[in-house]
N, CA and C atoms as an extended XYZ file, in Angstrom:
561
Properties=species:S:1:pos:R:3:atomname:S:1:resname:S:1:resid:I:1 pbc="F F F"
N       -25.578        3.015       -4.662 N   UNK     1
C       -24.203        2.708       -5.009 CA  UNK     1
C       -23.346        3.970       -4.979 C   UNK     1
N       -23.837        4.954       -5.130 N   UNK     2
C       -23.330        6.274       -5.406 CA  UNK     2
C       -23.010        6.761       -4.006 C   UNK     2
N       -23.716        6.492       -3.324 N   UNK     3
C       -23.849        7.267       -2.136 CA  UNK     3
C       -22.590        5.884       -0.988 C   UNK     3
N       -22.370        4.792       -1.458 N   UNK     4
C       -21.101        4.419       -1.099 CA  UNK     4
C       -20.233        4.915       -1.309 C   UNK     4
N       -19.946        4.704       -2.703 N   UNK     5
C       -18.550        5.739       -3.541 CA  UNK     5
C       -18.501        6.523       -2.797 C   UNK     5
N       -18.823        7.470       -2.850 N   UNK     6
C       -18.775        8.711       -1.762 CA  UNK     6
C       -18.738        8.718       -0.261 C   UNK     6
N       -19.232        7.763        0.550 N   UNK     7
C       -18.587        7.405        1.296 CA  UNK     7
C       -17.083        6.899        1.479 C   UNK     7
N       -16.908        5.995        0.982 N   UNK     8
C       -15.726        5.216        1.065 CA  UNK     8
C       -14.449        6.243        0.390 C   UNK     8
N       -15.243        7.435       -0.371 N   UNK     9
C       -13.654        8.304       -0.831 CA  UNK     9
C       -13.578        9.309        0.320 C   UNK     9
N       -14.768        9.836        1.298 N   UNK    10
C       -14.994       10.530        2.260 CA  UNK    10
C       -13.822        9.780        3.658 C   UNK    10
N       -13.936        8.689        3.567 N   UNK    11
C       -13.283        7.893        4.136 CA  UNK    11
C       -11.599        7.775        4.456 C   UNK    11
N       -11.580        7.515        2.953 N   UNK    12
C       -10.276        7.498        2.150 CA  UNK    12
C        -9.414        8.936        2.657 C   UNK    12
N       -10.357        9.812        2.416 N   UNK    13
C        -9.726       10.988        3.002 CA  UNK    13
C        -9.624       11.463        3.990 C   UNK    13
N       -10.316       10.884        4.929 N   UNK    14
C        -9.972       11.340        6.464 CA  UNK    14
C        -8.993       10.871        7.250 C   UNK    14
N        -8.367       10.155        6.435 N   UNK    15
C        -7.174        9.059        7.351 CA  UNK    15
C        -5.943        9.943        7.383 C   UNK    15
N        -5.622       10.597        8.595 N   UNK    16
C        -4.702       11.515        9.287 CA  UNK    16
C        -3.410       10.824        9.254 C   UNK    16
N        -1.826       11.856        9.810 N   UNK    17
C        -1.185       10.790        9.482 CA  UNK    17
C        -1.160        9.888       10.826 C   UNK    17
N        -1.990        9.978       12.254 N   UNK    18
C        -1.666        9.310       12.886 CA  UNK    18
C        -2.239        8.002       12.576 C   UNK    18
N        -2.623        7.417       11.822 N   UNK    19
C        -2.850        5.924       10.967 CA  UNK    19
C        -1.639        5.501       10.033 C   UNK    19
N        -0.871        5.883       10.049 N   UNK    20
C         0.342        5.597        9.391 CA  UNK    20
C         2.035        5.974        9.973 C   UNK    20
N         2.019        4.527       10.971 N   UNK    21
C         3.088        4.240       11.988 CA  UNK    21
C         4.314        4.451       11.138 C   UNK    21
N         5.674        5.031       11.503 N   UNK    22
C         6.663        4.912       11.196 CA  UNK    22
C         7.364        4.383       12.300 C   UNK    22
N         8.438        2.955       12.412 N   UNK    23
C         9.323        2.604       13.075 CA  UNK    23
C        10.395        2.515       12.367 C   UNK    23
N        11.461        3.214       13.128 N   UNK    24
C        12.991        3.207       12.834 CA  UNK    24
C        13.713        1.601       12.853 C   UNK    24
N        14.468        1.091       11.573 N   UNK    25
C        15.795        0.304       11.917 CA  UNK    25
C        16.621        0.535       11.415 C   UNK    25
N        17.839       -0.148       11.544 N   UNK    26
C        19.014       -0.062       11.202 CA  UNK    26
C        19.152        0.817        9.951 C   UNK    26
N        18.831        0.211        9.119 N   UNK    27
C        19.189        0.984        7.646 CA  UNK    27
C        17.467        1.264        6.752 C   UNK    27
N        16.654        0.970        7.718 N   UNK    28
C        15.095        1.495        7.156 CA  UNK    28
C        14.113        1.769        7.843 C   UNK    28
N        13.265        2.488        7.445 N   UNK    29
C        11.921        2.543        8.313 CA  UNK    29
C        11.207        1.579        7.598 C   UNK    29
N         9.958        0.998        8.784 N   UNK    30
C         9.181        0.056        8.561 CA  UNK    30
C         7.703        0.752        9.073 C   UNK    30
N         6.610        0.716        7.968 N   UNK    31
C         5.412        1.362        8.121 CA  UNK    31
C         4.476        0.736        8.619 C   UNK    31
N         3.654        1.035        9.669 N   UNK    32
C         2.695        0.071        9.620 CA  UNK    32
C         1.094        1.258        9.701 C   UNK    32
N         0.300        0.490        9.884 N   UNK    33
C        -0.932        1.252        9.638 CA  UNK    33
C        -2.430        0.607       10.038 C   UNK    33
N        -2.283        0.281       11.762 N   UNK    34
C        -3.312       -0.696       12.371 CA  UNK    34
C        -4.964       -0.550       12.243 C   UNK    34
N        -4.977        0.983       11.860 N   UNK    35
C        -6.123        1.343       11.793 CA  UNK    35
C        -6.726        1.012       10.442 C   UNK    35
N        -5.499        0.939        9.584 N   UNK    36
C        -6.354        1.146        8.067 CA  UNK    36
C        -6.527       -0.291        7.478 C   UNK    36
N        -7.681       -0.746        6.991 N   UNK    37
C        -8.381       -1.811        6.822 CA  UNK    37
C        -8.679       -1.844        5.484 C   UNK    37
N        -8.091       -2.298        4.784 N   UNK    38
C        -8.286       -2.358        2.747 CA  UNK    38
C        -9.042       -3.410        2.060 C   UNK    38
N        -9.366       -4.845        3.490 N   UNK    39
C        -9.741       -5.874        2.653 CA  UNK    39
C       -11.400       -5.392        2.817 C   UNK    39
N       -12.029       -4.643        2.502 N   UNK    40
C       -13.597       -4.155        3.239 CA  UNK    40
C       -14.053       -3.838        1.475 C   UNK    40
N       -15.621       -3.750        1.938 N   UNK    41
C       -16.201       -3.040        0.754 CA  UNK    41
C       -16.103       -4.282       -0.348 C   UNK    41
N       -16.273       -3.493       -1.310 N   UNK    42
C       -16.259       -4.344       -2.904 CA  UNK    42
C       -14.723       -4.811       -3.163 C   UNK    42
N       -13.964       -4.544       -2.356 N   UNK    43
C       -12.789       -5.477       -2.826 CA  UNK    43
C       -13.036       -6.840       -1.961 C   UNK    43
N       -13.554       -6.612       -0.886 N   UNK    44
C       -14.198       -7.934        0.281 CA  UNK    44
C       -15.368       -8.812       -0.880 C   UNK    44
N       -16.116       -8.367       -1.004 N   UNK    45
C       -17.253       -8.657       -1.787 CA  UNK    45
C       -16.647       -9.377       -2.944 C   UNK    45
N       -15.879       -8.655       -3.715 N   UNK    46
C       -15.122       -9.935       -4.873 CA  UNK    46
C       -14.311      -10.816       -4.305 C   UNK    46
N       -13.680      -10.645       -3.556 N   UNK    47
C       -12.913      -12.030       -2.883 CA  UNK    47
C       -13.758      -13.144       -2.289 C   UNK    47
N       -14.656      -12.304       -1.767 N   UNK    48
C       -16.489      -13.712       -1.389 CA  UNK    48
C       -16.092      -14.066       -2.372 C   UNK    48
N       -16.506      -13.909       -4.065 N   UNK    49
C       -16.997      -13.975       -4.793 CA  UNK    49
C       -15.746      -15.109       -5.556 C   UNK    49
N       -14.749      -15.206       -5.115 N   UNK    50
C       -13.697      -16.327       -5.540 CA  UNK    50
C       -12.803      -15.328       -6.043 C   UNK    50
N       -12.628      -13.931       -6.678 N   UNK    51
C       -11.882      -13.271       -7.148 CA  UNK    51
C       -10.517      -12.965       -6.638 C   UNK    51
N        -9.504      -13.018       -7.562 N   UNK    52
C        -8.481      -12.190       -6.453 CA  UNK    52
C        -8.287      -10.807       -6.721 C   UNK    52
N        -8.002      -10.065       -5.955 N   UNK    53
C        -7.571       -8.540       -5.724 CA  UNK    53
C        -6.659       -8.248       -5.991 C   UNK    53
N        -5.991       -7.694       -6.615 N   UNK    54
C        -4.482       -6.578       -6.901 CA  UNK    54
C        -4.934       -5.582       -5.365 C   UNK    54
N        -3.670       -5.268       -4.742 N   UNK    55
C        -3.634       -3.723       -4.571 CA  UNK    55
C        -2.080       -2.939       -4.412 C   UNK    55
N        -2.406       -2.263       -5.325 N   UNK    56
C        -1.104       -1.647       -5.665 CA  UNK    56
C        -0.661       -0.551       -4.179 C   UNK    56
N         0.447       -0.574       -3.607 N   UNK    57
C         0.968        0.405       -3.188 CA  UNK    57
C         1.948        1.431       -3.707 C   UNK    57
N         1.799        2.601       -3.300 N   UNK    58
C         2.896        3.143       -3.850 CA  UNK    58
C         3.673        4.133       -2.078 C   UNK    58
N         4.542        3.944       -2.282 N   UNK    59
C         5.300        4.506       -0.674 CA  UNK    59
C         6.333        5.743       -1.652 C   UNK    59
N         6.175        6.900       -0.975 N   UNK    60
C         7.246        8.210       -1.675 CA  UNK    60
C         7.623        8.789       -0.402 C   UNK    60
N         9.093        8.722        0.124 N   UNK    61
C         9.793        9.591        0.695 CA  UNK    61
C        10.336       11.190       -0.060 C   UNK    61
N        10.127       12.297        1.066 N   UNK    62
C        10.330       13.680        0.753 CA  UNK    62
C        11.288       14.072        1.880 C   UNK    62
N        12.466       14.398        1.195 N   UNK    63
C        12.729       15.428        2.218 CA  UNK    63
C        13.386       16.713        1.488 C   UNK    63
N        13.750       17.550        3.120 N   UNK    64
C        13.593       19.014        2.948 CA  UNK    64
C        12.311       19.707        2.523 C   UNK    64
N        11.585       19.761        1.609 N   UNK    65
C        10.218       19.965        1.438 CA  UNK    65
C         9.171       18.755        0.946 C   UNK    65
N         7.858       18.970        0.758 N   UNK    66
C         7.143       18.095        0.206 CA  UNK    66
C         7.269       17.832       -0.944 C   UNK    66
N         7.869       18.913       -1.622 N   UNK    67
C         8.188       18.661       -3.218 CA  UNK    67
C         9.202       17.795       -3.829 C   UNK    67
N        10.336       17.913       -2.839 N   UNK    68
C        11.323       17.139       -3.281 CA  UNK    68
C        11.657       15.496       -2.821 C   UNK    68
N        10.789       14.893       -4.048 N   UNK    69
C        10.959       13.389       -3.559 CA  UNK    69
C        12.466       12.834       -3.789 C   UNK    69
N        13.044       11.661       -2.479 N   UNK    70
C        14.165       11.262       -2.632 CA  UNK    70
C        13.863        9.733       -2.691 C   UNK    70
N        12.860        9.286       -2.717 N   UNK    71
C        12.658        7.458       -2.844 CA  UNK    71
C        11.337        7.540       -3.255 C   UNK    71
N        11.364        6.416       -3.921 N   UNK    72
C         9.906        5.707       -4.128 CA  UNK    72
C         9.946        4.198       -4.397 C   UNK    72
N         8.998        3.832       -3.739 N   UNK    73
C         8.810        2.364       -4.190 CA  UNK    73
C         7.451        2.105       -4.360 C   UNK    73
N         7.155        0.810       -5.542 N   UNK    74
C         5.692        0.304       -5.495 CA  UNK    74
C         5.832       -0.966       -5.650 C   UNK    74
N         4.727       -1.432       -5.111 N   UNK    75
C         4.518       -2.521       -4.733 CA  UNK    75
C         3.121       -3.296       -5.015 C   UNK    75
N         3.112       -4.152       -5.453 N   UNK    76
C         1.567       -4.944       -5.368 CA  UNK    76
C         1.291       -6.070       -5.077 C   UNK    76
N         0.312       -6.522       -4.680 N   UNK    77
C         0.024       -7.684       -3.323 CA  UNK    77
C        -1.502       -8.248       -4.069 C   UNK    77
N        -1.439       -9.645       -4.569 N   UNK    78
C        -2.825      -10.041       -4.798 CA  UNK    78
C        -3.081      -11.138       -3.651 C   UNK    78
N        -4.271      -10.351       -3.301 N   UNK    79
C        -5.092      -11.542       -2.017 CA  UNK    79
C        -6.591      -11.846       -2.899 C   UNK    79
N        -6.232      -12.908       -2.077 N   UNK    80
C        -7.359      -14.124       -3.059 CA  UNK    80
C        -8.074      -14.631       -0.955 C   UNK    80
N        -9.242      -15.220       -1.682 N   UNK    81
C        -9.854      -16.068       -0.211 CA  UNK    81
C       -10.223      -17.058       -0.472 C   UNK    81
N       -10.178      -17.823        0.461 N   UNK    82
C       -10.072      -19.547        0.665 CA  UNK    82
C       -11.902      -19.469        1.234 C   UNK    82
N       -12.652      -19.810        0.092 N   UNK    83
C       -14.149      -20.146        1.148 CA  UNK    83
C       -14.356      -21.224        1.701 C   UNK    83
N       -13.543      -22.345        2.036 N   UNK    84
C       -13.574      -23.078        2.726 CA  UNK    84
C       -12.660      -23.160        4.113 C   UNK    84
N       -12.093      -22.482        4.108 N   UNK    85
C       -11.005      -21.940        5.397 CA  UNK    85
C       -11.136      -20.955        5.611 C   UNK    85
N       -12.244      -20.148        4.659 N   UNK    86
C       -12.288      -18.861        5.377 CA  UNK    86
C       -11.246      -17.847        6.085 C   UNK    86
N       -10.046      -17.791        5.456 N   UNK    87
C        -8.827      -17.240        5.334 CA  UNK    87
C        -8.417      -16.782        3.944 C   UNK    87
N        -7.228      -15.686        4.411 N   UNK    88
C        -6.760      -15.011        3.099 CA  UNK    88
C        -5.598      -15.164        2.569 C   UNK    88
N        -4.885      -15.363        1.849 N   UNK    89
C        -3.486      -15.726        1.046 CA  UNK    89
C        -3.057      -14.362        0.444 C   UNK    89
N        -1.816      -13.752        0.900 N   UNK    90
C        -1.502      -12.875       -0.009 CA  UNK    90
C        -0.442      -13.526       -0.804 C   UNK    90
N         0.053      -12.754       -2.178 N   UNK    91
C         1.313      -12.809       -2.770 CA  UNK    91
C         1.935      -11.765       -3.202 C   UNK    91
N         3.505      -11.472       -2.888 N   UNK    92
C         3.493       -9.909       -3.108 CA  UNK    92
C         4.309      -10.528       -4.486 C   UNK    92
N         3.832       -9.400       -5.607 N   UNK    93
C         4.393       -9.737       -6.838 CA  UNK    93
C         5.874       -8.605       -7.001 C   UNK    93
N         7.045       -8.851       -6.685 N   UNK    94
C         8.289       -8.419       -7.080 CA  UNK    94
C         9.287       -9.255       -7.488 C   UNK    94
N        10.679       -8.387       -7.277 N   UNK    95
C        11.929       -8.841       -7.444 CA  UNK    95
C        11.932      -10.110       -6.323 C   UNK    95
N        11.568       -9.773       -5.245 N   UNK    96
C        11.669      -11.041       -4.130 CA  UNK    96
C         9.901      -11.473       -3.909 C   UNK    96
N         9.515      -12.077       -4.982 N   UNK    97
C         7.969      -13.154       -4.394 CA  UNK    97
C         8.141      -13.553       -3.044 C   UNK    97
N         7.168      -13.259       -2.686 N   UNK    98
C         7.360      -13.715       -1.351 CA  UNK    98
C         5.233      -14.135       -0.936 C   UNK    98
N         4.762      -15.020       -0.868 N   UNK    99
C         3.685      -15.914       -0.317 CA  UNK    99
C         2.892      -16.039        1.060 C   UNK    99
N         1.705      -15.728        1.680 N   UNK   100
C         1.487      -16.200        2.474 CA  UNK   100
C         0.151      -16.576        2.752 C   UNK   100
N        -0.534      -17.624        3.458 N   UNK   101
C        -2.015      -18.138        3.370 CA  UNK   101
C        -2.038      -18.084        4.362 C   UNK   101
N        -3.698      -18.633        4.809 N   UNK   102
C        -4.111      -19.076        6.023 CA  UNK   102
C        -4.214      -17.708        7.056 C   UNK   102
N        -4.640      -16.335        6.833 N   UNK   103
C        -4.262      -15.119        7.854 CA  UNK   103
C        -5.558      -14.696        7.826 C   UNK   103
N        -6.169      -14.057        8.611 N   UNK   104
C        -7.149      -13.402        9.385 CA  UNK   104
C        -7.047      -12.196        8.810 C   UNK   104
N        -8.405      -11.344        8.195 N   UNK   105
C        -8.389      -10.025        7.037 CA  UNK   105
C        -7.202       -9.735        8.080 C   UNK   105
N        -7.195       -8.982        9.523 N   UNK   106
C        -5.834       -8.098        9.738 CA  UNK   106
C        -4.762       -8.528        9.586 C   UNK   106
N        -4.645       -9.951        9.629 N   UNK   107
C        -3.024      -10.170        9.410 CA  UNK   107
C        -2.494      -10.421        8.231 C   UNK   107
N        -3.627      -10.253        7.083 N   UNK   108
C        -3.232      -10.514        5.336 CA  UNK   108
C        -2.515       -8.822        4.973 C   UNK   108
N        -3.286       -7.824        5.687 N   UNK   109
C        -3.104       -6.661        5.804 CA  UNK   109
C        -1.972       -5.975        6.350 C   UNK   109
N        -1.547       -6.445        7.909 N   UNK   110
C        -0.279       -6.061        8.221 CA  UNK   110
C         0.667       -6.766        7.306 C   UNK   110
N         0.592       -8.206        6.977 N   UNK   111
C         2.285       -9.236        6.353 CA  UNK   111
C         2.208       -7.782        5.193 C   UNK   111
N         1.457       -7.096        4.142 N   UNK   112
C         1.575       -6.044        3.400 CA  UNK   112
C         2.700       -5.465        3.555 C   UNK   112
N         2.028       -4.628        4.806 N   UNK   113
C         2.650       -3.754        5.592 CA  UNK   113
C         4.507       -4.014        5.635 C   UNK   113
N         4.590       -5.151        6.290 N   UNK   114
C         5.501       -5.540        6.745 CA  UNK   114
C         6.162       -5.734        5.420 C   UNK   114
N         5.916       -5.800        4.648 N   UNK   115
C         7.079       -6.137        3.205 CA  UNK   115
C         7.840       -5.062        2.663 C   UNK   115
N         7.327       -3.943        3.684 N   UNK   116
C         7.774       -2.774        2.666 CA  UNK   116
C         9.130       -2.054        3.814 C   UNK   116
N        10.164       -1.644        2.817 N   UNK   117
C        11.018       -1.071        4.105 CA  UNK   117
C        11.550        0.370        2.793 C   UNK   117
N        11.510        1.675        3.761 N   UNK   118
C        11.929        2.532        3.027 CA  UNK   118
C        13.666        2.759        3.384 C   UNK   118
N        14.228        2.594        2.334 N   UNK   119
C        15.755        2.458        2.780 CA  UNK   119
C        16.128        4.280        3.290 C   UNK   119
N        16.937        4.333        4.862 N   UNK   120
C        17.115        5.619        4.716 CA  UNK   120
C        18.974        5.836        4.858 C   UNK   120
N        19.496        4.559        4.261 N   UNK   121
C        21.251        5.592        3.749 CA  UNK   121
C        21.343        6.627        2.926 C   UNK   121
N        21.732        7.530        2.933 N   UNK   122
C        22.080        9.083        2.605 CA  UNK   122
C        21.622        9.731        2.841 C   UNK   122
N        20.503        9.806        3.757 N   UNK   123
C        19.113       10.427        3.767 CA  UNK   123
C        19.652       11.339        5.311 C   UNK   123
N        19.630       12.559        4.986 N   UNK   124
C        20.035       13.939        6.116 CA  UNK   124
C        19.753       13.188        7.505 C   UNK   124
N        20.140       12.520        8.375 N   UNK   125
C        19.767       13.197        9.989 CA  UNK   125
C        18.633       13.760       10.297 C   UNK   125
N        19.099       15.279       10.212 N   UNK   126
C        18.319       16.450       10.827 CA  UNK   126
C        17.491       17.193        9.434 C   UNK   126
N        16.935       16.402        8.608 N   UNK   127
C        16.189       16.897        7.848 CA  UNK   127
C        14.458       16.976        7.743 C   UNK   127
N        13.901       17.262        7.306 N   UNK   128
C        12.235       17.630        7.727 CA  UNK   128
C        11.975       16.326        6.855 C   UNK   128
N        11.307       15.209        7.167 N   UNK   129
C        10.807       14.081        5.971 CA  UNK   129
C         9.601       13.830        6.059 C   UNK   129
N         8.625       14.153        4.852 N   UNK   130
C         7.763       13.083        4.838 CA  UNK   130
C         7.554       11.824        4.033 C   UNK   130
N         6.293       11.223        4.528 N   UNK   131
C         5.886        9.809        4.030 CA  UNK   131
C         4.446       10.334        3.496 C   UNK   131
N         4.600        9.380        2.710 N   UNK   132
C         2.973        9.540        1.607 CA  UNK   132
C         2.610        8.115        1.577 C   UNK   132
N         1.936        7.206        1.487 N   UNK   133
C         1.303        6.126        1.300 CA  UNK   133
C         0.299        6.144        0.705 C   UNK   133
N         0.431        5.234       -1.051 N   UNK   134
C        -1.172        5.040       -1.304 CA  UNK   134
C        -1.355        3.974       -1.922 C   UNK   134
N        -2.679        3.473       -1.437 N   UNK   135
C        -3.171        1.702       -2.092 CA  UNK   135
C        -4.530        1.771       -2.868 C   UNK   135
N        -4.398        1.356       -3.643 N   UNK   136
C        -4.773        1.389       -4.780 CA  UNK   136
C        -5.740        0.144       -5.026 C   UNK   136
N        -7.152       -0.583       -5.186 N   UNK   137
C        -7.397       -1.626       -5.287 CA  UNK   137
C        -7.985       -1.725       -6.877 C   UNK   137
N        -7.519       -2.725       -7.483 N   UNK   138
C        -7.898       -2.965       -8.892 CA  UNK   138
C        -8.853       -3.734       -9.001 C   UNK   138
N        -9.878       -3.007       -9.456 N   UNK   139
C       -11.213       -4.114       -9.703 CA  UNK   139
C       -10.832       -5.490      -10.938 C   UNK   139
N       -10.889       -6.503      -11.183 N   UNK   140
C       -10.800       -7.231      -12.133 CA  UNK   140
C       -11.322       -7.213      -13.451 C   UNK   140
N       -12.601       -6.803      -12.994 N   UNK   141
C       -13.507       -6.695      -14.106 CA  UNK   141
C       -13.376       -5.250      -15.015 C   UNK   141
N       -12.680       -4.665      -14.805 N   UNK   142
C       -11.886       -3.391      -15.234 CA  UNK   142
C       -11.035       -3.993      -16.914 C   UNK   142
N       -10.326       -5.010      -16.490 N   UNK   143
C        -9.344       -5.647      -17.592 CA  UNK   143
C        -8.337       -4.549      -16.573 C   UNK   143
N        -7.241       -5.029      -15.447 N   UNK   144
C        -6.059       -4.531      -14.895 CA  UNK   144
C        -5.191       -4.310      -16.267 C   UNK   144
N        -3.959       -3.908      -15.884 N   UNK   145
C        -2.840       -3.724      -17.118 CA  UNK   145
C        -2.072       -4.737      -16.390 C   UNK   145
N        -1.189       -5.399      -17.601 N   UNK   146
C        -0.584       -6.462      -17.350 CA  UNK   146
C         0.940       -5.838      -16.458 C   UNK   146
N         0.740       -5.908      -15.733 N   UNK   147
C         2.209       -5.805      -14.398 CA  UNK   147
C         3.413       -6.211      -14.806 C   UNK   147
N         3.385       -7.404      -14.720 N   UNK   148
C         4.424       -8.320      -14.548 CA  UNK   148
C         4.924       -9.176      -15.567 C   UNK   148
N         5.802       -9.525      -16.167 N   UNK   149
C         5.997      -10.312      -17.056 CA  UNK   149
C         7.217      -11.383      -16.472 C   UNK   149
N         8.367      -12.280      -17.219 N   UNK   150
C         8.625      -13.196      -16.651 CA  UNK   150
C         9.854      -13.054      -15.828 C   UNK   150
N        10.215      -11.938      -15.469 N   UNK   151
C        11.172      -11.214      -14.850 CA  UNK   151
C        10.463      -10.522      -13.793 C   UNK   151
N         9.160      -10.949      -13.588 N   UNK   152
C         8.640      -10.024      -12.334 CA  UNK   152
C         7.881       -8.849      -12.748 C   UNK   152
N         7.586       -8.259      -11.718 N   UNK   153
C         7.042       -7.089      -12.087 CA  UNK   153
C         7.266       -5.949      -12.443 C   UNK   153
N         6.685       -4.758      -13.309 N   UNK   154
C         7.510       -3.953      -14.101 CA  UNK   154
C         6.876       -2.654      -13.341 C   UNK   154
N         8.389       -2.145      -12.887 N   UNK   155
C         8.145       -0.778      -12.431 CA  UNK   155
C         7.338        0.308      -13.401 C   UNK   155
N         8.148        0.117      -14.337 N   UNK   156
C         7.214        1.078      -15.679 CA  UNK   156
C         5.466        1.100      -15.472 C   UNK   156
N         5.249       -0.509      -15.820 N   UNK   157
C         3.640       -0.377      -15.379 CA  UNK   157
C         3.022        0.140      -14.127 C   UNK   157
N         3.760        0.032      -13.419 N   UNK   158
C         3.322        0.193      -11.446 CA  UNK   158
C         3.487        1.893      -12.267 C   UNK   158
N         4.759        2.259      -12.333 N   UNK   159
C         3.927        3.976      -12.633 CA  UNK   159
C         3.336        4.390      -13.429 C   UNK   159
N         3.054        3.834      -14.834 N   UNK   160
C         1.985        3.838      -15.043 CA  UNK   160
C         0.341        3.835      -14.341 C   UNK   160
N         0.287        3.057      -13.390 N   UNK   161
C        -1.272        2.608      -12.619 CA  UNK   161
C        -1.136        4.047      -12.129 C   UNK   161
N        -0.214        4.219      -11.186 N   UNK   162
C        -0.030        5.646      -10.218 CA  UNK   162
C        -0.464        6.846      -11.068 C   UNK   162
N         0.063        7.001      -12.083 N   UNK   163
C        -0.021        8.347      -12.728 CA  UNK   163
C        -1.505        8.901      -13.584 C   UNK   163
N        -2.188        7.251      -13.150 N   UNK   164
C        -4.022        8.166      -13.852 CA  UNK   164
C        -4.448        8.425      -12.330 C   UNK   164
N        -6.169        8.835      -12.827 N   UNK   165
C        -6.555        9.050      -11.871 CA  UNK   165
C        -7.303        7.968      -11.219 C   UNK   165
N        -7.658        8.159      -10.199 N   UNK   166
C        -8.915        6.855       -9.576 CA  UNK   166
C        -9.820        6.741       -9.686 C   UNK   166
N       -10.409        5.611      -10.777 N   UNK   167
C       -11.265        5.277      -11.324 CA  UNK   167
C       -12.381        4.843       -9.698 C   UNK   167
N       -13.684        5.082      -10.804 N   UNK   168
C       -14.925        5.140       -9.857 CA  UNK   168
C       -14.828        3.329       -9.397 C   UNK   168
N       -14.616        2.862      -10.121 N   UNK   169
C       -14.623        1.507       -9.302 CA  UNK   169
C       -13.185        0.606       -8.430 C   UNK   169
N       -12.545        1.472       -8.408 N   UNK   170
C       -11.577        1.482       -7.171 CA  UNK   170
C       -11.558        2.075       -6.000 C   UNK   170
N       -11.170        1.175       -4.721 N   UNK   171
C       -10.828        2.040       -3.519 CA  UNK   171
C        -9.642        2.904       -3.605 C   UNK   171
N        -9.378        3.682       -2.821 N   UNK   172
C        -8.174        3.848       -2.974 CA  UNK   172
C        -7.759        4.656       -1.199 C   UNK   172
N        -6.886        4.328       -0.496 N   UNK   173
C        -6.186        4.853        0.575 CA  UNK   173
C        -5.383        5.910        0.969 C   UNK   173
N        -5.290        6.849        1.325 N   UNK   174
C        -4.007        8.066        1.239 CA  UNK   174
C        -3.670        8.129        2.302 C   UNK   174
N        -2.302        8.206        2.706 N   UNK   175
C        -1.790        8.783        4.021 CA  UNK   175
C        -0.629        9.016        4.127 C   UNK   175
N        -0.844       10.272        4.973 N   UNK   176
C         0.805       11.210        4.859 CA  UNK   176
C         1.132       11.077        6.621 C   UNK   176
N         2.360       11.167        6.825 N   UNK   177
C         3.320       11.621        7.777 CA  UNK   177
C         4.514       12.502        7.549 C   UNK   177
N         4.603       13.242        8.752 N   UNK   178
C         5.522       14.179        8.865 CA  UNK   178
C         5.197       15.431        9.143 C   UNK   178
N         5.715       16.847        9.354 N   UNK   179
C         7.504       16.152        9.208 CA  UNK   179
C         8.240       15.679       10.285 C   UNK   179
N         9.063       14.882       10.061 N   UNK   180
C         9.987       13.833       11.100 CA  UNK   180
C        11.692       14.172       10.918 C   UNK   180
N        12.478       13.663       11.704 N   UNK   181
C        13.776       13.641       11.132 CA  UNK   181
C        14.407       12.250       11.688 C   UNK   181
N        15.223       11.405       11.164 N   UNK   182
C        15.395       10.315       11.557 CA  UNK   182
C        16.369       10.619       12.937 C   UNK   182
N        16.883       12.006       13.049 N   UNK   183
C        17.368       12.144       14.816 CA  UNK   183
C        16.654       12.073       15.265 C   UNK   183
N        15.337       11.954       15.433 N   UNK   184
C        14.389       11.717       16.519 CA  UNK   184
C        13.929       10.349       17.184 C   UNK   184
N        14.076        9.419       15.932 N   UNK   185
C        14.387        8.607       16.911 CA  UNK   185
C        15.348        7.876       16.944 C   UNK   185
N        16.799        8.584       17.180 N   UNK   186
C        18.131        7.934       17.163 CA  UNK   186
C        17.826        8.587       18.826 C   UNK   186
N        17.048        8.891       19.727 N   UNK   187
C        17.272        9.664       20.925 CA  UNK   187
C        16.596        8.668       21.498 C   UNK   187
């Protein structure tokens, strides 16, 4: 078991930023990340198992240096599996719920992806930016902290989760990009 752990954080850490796509729109970038695969391992194994999964994201824009963060958002997504359809259902828990079933592990993984947009109005042109990405999977059997209450989910708690460290029975994902400037791809 040990010698997984250690794999899977060996893992965790080798993911460069070319695994973590940035595409330009109008008023946001949209991340994607084809290579990186979260439903695997013991978070796969409890979802066999009827469980559903939390996994928390957290997305932090920097610019001018790495130090100086200008956005953050978090986010969390519980996927559950259907053993009779053998498909996955996510639900992303925010301000806008938003639902989806019936997807193939990669496409429970990209709709993720796809929910997240980093807003870039005010944000320099010609400035040096990076991206940080990290997902977070909450074992159940842990006792999670309660997120959400009847207004949705509470940012407070989401930074809360972020600000310990990663417990031995969580996965957890890292990945950086940059530096970029959003003139690059206005060309």
């Amino acid at each position: 078991m040990a010698t997984l752990v250690l794999c899977l954080a060996a893992y965790a850490m080798a993911l460069s930023s070319e695994d973590l796509i940035i595409t330009p729109g109008p008023d946001a970038l949209r991340l994607s990340a084809p290579r990186v695969h979260f439903l695997v391992g013991q978070s796969l194994s409890h979802l066999h198992d009827g469980m559903s999964v939390p996994f928390d994201f957290q997305v932090t824009l920097f610019s001018g240096s790495r130090d100086r963060q200008v956005w953050r958002t978090f986010e969390r997504f519980v996927v559950s599996y259907d053993l009779w359809e053998e498909r996955f259902a996510v639900s992303r828990l925010s301000n806008s719920r938003r639902s989806v079933s019936h997807l193939l592990p990669s496409a429970a993984e990209r709709w993720c992806f796809e929910q997240i947009a980093v807003p870039t109005a005010g944000v320099a042109r010609d400035a040096p930016l990076w991206l940080r990405l990290e997902i977070r999977s909450e074992d159940q059997r842990d006792g999670p902290p309660v997120l959400a209450d009847s207004d949705g989910i509470s940012i407070a708690s989401l930074i809360e989760v972020f600000s310990h460290p990663v417990r031995r029975t969580q996965q957890r994902w890292f990945m950086n990009s940059g530096p970029f400037r959003l003139a690059e791809f206005e060309r």
